[in-house]
Structures are given as structure tokens and as C-alpha cells.
N, C-alpha and C positions, 0 to 999 in steps of 0.2 A: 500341559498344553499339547492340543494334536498336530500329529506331525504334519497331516494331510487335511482338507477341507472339505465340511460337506458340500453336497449341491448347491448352488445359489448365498453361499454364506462368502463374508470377507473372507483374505488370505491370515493365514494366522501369523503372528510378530517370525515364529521361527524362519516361515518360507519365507519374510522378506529379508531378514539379516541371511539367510543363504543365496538372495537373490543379491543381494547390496555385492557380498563376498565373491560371487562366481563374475559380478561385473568388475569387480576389480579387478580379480586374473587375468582374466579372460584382454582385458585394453590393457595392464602393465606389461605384459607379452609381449605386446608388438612393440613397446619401447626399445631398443638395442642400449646393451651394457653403455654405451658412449654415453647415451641418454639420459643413462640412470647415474653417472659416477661423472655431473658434474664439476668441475674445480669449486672450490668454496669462491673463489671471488666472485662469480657468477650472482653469492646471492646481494639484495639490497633492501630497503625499507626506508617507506616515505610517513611523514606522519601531517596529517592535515586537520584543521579545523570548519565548523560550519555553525552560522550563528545567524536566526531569525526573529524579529522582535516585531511588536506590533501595537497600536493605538486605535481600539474599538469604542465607537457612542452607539448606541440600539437605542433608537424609540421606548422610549416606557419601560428603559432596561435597570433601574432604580430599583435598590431595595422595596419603595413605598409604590412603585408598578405606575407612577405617575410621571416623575421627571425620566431625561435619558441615562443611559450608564456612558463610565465614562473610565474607561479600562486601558493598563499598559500591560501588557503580557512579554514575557520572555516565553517563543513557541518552541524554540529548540537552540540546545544549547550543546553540539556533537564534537568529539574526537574524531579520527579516525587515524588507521593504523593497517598498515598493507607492508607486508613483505615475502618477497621471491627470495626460496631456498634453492631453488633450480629451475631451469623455464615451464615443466611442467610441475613442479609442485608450490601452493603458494599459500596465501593466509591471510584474513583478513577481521580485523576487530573494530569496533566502532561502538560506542559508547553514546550516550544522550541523557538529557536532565528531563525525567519522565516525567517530574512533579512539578516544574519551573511555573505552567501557563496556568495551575492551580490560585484558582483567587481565594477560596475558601477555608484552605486546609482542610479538605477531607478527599485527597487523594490515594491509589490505590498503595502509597508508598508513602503514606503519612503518617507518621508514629502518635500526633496530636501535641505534641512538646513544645515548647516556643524557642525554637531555638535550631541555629544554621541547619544540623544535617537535618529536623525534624521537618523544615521546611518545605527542601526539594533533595532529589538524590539524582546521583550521576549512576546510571544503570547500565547493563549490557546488554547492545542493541544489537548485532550481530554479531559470532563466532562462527567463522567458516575454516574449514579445512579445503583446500583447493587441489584438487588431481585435474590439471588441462592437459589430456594427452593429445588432443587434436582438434580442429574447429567444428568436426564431426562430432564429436563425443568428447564431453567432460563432464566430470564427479565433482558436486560438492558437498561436502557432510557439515551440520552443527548447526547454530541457531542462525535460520535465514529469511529470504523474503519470498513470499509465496509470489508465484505467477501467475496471479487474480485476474489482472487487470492491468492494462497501463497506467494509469492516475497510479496504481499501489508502489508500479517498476519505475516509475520516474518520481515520486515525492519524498518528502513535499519542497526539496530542493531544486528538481530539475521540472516539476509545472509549468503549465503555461501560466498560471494564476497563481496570486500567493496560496490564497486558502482554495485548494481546489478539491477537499475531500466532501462533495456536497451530497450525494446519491451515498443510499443507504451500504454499509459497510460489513463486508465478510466476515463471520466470526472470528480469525484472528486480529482486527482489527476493533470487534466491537468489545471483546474481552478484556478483563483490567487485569489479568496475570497469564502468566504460561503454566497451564494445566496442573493449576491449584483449586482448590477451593475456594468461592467467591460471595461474594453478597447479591451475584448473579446465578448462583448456583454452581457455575463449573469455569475454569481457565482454558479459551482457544490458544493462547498467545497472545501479544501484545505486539501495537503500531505495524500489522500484518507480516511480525516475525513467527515462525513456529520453528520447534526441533524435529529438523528429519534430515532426507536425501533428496538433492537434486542433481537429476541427469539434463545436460542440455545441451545444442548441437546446431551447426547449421549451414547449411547446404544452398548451392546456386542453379536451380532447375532454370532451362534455358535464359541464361543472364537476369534472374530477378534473384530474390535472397528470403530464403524461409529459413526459420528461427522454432526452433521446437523446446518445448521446458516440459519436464516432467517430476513432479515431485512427489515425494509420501512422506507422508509426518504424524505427528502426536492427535493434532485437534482438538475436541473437545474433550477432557475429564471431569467425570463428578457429573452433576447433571443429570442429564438422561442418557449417556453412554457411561452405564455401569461395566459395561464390557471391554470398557477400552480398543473401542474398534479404530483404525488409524483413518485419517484423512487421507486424500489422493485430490490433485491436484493436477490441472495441465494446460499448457497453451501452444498456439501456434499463432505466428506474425509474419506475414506475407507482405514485403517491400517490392516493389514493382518497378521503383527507379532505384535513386539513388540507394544504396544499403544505408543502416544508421550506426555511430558509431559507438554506444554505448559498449562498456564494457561488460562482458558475461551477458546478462539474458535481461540487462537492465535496461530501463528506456528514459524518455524523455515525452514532453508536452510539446515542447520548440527547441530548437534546433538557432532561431535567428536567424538563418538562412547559413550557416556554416556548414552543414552535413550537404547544401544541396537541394536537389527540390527529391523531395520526399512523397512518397504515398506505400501509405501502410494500411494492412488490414489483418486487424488479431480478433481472437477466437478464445476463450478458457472457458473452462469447465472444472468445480471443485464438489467434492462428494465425502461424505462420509453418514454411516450408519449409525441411526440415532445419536446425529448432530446438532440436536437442538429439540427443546422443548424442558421440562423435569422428571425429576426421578420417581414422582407419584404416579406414572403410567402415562402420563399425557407428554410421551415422545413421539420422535419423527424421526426419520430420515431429513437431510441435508442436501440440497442440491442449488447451486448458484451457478451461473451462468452469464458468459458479459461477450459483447461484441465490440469494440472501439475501432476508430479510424483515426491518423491522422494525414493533412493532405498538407505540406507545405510548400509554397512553388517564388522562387525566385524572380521577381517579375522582372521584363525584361526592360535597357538601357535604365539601369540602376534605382528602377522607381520603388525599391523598397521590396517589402517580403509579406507574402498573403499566408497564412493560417488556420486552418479548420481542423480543429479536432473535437470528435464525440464520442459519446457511450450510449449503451442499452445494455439496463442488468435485468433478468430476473430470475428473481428466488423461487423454492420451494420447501417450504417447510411449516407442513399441515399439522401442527401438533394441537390448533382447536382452542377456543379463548380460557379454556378452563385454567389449561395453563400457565396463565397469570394474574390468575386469580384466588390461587392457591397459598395462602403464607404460610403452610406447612413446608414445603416445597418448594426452592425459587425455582423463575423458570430461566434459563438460556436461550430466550424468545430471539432470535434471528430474523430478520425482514422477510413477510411475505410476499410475493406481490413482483410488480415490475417499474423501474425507474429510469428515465433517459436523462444527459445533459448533451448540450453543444455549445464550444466558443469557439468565437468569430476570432482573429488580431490581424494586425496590423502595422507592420515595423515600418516607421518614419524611414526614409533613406535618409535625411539631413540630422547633424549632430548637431546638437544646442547642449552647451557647455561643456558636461565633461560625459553626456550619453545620449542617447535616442531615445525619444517614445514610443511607443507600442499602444494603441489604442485600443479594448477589445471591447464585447459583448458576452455573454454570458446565460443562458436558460437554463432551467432546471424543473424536472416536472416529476411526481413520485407520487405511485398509486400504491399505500398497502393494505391488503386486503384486512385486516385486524385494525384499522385506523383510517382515516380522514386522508384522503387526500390534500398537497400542500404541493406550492410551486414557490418559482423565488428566481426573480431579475434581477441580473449584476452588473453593469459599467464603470468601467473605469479606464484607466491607463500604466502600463507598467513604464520606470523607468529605467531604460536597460545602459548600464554602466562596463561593466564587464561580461556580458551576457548572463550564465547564473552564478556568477562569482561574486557579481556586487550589481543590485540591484532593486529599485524601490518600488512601490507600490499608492498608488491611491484608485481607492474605488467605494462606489455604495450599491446598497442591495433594495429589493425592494419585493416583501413577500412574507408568505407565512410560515417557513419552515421551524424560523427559530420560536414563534410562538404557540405552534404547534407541539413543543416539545424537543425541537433539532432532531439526534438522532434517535428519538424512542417513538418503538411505529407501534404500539402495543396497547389495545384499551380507546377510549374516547378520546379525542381531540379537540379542541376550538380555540382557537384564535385568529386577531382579525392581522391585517397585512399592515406589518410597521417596515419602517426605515433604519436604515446604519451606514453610516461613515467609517471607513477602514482604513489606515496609514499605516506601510510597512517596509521593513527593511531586509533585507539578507544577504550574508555576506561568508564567503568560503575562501577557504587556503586549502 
């Protein structure tokens, strides 16, 4: 491995584990002995659960493509596990049942057996090592959540919608393992986990609150990065009023009006070199790109709480249709092209029985370049019980995405605009 890089080439694995290493010194320094030689009672651990369920009918969604389907899904089924060894050093583990919403049995964690564990598996969904040395600067190392996107930083538990992963999906997300070999050719990570480094920070330039995430991670392997070249990652969220109160560099959809009135405006940018395409010569480089807003304002003598949040992504990644077209070769075919969504809500101020409604809207519109374009109208109403700790859902759709394929933007398309009915649950400790 060289020590040094040529011109215009990524940095190589060494210079960034010496970059990782001189950031650590360089901020445990300023810590003082007091700081580092906490008392042990100092430290604690909370252990929490999270659980989403759900009741799908789709138009023409029948084995025989005639009658509707008529689907109960368990969508997540999470642990989680947080504990402080010292105020700056801390940890964080969290677990999920990646195979649960599998109707078929042929999940990325399906052994094909009939039988309990062959079913579904309880997997590891984040491993974080946590250095917060200051609200300026903190280190977290281990398997984390990329700073994509909002929808990526607030789900799919703190959404504004249940299902609200509708716009096409960044290769840690589109991937079915963490940078294995695949029946897609190569492993980004999974549910927009990867293993790397995340630096993040944030600062109050004259009384607003900007939020910085910087990450570098694994990415793509196998595939079309034979070279194992790393991914990089970054964002920035520029809050105007109120700050939001998520923890670490994490977000949300809504708020419900607790944080405040809210306007936010984020920025990421994710990159890596021959990130997508296959190993037969028909790579690319990788480049994704997202803008989101969201704007939530307290309306005024208690009439309830207004809502708008949206996105605009788009990709790049010209690796040319040969690319999956090739069964020598699979391809890691990544969305080309560019996709928006926006939703509207609407929090009831009056409580009717034990929670409020929330009425929203819903658009979603996705051009990609290798594929048909498809769009898809949502309404419904959430019903908010606890705010995201206990609350339900009903809504229906109305559009082509799921017959178009859902998420595969790759090849031909057609299909015409069906309906679906959606009833859901989630509920957190």
C-alpha cells in the first residue's frame, strides 16, 4: 500500500487510519485529567425497545395479478442499548429483525429452512463507539448511519409518515449485506448502516444552529470497486429558529410541535470511486446528492401545528445499460437520474380519545434515466398517541411506483396506476 497518493487518485486506507489517529490526539488533549478519570458511578445504561407493524392491500397485488394482496408485515422489530462510561465516552448498540417483513422467504438472511431462526434473524444494526469531546467536535467509530439525507437521519421511526422511504435509495441502503458479495454483485451496507468514521459538530453563527457530519467508510466491495476505494460522505443542516433536538447528528420528520417552530435547510453530498456499475468494465464513479427542508411552525392561540417537509435527490452514476445486462457479471446498478418528494401535515390541536390526528398529503415524483419514469400520491392521517413512541397510521396511495418495479430503476418499465390501503402501528420504549 503507498504511503503517499498520486495526483487526482483517492486517499489511501493508511493516510486515513493516520488521519482517524492524529484526530484523536490532537481533541483527547484538551480534555484535563479530571475529565478523563471520571468516578465509575458516573457511568449508566438504558435499554429500550422499538416495534412497527403493518396491514398492506395493493390493487392487483395477488399472486394471480388479478385479485388485491392482502399483507400483515412485522417492519421492525429493534432493541436498543446505550451506555455512558464517562460524559465523554459512550456506546451505543442496537439490533433489528432484518428478515421479519420478508413474505417469501428469500431474504438476504434466509437460510431457506422452515424453521424459527431460518425465518427471520435479530441482526446488528448499529455498533458505535462514541468519543463526545465537545458540541464542536465528536468522534464516532463502528457500524453507523450515513448522513444521506434526512428521511435516512430520522427513520423509519422518527418520520413524518410511516413508510416514508419512497425516492430512490443510496447504496447503503439499496444493498442486502455490508460489503459482501451479493446476488447484486457487491455489499454497500445495509438499512443505510456502513462501517467507518464519523466526525460531527455544531456551532451557532449569529443565533441560528448549523450542524456539520462528516463521514468515510467501507462502501461499495466486489462489484466494480475491485480497489476497494472508501466512500466519503457529508452533510450540513442550517436551523434558523428554533435548534432541533435530536441526539448526535440524528434527525427527525416532525417534531409535533415540541422542538418549537422549526426551519431547517440540509445539504449532503456522498462520493465514492467506482461505486457502482460491475466488475466487467461497465463502472462508474458514484456521486449522490440530496437537498431537504423541513419547516414546522406552531400556529398561533393553540390552532394546532403546520408541517412541510421535502426532498430533491440526484444521482450520478453513468455506468451505461450494458451493465445489467450482463449475467456474467451482476451489476451494483445505483439510481440514475433525479427524484423529489414533499409532505404536507397537519396536527389537530383537539384530542379525541387517548390521541390527536395528524392529516397529511403526500407527492412523490422520480425520473431515472435507465427507466420510465413513475410518480405516486399518498393521503392519509397519522394518529399520534405518544408522539413517535406510540402511534398509528392509516393511509392509501395512488400510482405507479410499486408497478413499475418499486425500488429497481434498471431496464424497462410498465405499469399502469393501482391503489393500496395501508394500516399501521409503532410503538417505542
Amino acid at each position: 500500500m503507498y504511503s503517499v497518493c498520486k495526483k487526482g487518485a483517492m486517499p489511501s486506507q493508511s493516510f486515513i487510519q493516520k488521519f482517524l489517529l492524529f484526530f484523536v490526539i490532537v481533541i483527547t488533549s484538551t480534555l484535563s485529567a479530571e475529565e478523563l478519570e471520571k468516578p465509575k458511578d458516573a457511568s449508566a445504561i438504558s435499554v429500550g425497545l422499538g416495534f412497527r407493524s403493518s396491514f398492506n392491500t395493493v390493487e392487483n397485488g395477488a399472486s394471480n395479478g388479478k385479485n388485491p394482496s392482502n399483507n400483515f408485515n412485522i417492519n421492525n422489530a429493534r432493541v436498543y442499548l446505550n451506555g455512558t462510561l464517562m460524559p465523554w465516552l459512550k456506546f451505543e448498540l442496537n439490533t433489528d429483525c432484518v428478515n421479519c417483513a420478508t413474505q417469501s422467504g428469500a431474504g438476504p438472511f434466509q437460510g431457506g429452512s422452515q424453521n424459527m431462526a431460518g425465518n427471520s434473524a435479530l441482526s446488528l444494526l448499529d455498533a458505535i463507539a462514541k468519543l463526545e469531546f465537545h458540541e464542536t467536535a465528536n468522534l464516532w467509530v463502528g457500524r453507523l448511519l450515513l448522513p444521506s439525507e434526512r428521511g435516512e437521519l430520522s427513520g423509519p421511526f422518527y418520520t413524518a409518515t410511516f413508510d416514508a422511504f419512497r425516492t430512490p435509495l443510496y447504496p447503503a441502503d439499496l444493498s442486502a449485506n455490508f460489503n459482501a458479495p451479493s446476488t447484486s454483485g457487491g455489499g454497500a451496507g445495509l438499512y443505510g448502516r456502513d462501517n467507518g468514521a464519523t466526525f460531527w459538530g455544531k456551532v451557532h453563527p449569529f443565533g441560528t444552529h448549523l450542524l456539520y457530519v462528516a463521514t468515510i467508510s467501507q462502501g461499495l466491495r466486489g462489484a466494480s470497486n475491485q480497489a476497494n476505494n472508501p466512500m466519503f460522505t457529508g452533510r450540513l443542516a442550517w436551523n434558523f429558529w428554533d435548534d432541533e433536538p435530536g441526539p448526535g447528528y440524528y434527525a427527525a420528520g416532525t417534531y409535533f410541535g415540541k422542538a418549537g417552530d422549526i426551519l431547517a435547510l440540509g445539504g449532503s453530498v456522498q462520493h465514492q470511486k467506482d461505486g457502482t456499475g460491475n466488475a466487467a468494465g461497465a463502472t462508474a464513479n458514484f456521486t449522490g446528492t440530496t437537498v431537504d427542508f423541513l419547516l414546522e411552525k406552531i400556529m398561533p392561540q393553540g390552532a394546532g401545528v403546520f408541517t412541510l417537509n421535502g426532498e430533491f435527490k440526484r444521482f450520478w452514476a453513468e455506468y451505461g445499460t450494458a451493465a445489467f445486462t450482463s449475467p456474467a457479471a451482476p451489476c451494483f446498478c445505483v439510481f440514475n437520474g433525479y427524484a423529489w418528494s414533499a409532505t404536507m401535515l397537519y396536527l389537530i390541536p383537539s384530542t379525541v380519545g387517548a390521541g390527536q390526528f395528524q392529516p397529511y398529503v403526500r407527492f412523490t415524483s422520480i425520473h431515472p434515466q435507465y427507466s420510465s419514469m413513475r410518480e405516486e400520491l399518498e393521503y392519509g392521517t397519522n394518529y399520534v398517541i405518544l408522539g413517535h413512541k406510540a402511534r398509528l397510521a392509516l393511509y392509501a396511495r395512488y400510482g405507479d411506483l410499486e408497478s413499475k418495479g418499486g425500488g429497481s430503476f434498471t431496464g424497462t418499465a410498465a405499469g399502469r396506476k393501482i391503489h393500496s390501503v395501508n394500516l399501521a402501528v409503532q410503538l417505542q420504549y
